[in-house]
C-alpha positions as CSV (number, residue, x, y, z in Angstrom):
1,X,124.1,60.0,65.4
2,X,122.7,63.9,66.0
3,X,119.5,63.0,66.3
4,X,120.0,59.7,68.8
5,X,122.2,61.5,71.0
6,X,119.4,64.6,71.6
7,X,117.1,61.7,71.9
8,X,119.2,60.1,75.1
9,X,119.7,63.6,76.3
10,X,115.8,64.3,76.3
11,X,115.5,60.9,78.3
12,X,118.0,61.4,80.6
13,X,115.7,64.7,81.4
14,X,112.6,63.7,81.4
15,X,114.7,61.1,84.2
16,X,115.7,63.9,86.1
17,X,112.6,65.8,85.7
18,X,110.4,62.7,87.3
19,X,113.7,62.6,90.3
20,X,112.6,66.2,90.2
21,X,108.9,65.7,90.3
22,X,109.2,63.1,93.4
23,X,111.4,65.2,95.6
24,X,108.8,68.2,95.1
25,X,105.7,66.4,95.7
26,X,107.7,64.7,99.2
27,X,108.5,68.0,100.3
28,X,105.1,69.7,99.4
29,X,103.5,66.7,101.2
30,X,105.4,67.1,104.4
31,X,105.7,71.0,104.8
32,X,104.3,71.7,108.7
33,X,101.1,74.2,108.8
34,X,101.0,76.9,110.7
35,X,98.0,78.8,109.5
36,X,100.0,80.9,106.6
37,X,97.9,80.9,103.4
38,X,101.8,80.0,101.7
39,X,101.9,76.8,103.9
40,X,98.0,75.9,103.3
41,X,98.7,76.1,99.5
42,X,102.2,74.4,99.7
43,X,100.0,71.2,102.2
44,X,97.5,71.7,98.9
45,X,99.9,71.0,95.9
46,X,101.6,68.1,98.1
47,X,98.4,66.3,98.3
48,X,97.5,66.8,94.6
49,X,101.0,65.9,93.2
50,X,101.5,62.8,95.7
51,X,98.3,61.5,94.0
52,X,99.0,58.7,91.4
53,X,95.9,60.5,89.2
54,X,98.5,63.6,89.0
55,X,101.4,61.5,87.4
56,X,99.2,59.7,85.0
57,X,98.1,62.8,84.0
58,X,101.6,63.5,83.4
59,X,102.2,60.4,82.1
60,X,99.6,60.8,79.1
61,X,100.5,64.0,78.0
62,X,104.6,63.0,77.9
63,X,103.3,60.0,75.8
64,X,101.1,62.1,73.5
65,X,103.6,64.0,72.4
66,X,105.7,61.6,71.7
67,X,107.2,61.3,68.2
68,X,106.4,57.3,68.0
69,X,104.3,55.3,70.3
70,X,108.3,53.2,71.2
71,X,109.4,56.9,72.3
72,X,106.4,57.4,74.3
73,X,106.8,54.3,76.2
74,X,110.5,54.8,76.7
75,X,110.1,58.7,77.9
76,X,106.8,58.0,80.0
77,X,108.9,54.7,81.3
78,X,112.3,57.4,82.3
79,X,109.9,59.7,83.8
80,X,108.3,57.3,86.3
81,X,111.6,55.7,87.1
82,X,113.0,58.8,88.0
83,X,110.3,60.0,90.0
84,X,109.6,56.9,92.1
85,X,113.4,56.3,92.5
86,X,113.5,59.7,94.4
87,X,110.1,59.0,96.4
88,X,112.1,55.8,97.6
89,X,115.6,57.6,98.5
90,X,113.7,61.0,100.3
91,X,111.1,58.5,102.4
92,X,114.8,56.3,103.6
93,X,116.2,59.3,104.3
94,X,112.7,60.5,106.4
95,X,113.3,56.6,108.0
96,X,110.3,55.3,106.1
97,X,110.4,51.9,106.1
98,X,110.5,50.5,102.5
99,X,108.0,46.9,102.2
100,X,108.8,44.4,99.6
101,X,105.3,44.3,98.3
102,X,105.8,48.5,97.9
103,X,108.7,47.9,95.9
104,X,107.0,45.1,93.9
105,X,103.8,47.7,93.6
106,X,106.6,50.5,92.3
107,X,108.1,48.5,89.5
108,X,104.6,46.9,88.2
109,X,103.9,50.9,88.4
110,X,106.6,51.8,86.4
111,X,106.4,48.9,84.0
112,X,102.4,49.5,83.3
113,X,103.5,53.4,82.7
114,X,105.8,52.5,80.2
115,X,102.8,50.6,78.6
116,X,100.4,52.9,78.9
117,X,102.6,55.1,76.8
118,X,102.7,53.3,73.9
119,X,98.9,52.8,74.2
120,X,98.3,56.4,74.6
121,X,100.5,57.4,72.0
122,X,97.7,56.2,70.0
123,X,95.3,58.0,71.6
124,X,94.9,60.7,68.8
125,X,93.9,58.0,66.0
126,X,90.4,58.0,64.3
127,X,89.1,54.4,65.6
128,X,87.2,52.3,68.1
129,X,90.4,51.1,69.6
130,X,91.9,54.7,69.7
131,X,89.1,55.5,71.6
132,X,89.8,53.0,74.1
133,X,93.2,53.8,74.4
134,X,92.2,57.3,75.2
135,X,89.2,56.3,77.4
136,X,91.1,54.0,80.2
137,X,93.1,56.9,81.5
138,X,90.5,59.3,81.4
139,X,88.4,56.6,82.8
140,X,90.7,56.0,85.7
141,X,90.6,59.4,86.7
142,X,87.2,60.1,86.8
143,X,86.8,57.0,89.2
144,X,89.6,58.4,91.2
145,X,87.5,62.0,91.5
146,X,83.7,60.9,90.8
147,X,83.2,61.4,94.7
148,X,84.3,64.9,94.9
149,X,80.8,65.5,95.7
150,X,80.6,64.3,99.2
151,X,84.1,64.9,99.7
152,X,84.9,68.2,98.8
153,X,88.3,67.2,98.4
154,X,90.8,69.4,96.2
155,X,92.6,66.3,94.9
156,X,89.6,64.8,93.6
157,X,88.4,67.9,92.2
158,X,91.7,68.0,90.6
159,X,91.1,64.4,89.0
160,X,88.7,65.7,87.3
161,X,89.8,68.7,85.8
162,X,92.6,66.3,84.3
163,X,90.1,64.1,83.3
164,X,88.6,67.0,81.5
165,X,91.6,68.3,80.2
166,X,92.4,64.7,78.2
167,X,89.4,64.2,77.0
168,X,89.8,67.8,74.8
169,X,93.1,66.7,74.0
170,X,93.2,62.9,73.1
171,X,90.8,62.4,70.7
172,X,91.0,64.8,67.6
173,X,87.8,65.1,66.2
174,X,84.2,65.8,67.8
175,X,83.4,61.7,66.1
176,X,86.2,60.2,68.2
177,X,84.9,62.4,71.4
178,X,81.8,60.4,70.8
179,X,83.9,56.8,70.8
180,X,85.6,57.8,74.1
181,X,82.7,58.4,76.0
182,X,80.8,55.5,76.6
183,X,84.1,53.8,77.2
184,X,85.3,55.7,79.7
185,X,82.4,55.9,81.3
186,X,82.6,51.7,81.4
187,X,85.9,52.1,82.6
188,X,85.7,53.9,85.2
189,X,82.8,52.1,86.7
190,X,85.1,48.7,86.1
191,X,87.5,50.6,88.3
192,X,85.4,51.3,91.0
193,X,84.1,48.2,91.1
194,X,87.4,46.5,90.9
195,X,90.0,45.9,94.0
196,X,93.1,45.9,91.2
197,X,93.8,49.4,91.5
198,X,93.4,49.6,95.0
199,X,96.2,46.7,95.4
200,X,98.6,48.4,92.9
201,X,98.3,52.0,94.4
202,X,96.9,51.8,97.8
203,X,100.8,52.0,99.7
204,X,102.5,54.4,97.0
């Protein structure tokens, strides 16, 4: 009884860390400039943390450290409820008019996090299908940064710092490194290539 009431306790903060999470990166996002190197860095971390690459990032590593892949998809699923249930109330209250297909686009978010946690959980296996389970996020934000190139942009050089930093800490042994990288190499050029992602995050 203990152990499953710390267990609703840790959900109920992750919850309020995601409400958290959202209310930060809304305020960060909308802070005015006026030259000041604490405004430029505050403009900075609002474009970085409104980025869905940032919260799967998050996402991944709530779910990897996870006790049970069922605990990562219930903790990853709190967090993103949380979070995009404060992104909605702070952009009413800014008058931001809420669309029915944004909404639909914020549950299937929140549902395919919840997902993705169990999958990731798994992430740490010895396997072919660990390896993919590791590789699609990792894959997804490489496609989200590859272009950092021309772009110069902090948020995608961002994406792929995070992209770095899972593929150290997924896979577990220098073999499964070697598994995840021609798959997420194939994913992110399916994601590039692909319109899906665009439809799902393109008005969060």
């Amino acid at each position: 009884m203990q152990e499953k009431n710390k267990q609703i306790l840790f959900s109920v903060l992750l919850f309020l860390a995601g409400a958290a999470a959202g209310l930060a990166s809304g305020w960060f996002s909308a802070a005015p400039s006026d030259g000041t190197t604490l405004h430029t860095l505050f403009q900075v971390l609002g474009k970085v943390l409104s980025q869905t690459a940032f919260w799967v990032f998050i996402g991944c590593v709530i779910a990897y450290y996870s006790r049970n892949p069922g605990r990562a998809a219930a903790h990853v699923l709190c967090f993103f409820a949380g979070l995009l249930i404060s992104t909605a109330v702070y952009g009413a209250l800014l008058s931001h008019n809420l669309t029915l297909p944004q909404l639909l686009r914020w549950a299937i978010l929140v549902l395919c996090g919840a997902a993705a946690g169990y999958m990731v959980w798994h992430a740490g296996n010895q396997g072919w299908l660990p390896a993919l389970c590791a590789a699609v996020p990792i894959g997804y934000l490489i496609a989200q940064g590859y272009q950092v190139y021309r772009t110069y942009r902090v948020e995608e050089m961002a994406d792929l710092v995070m992209a770095a930093a899972l593929y150290v800490m997924l896979p577990r042994s220098k073999t499964q490194r070697l598994r995840v990288l021609p798959l997420m190499i194939l994913t992110a050029f399916l994601i590039v290539r692909s319109d899906l992602v665009v439809w799902l995050f393109s008005e969060l």
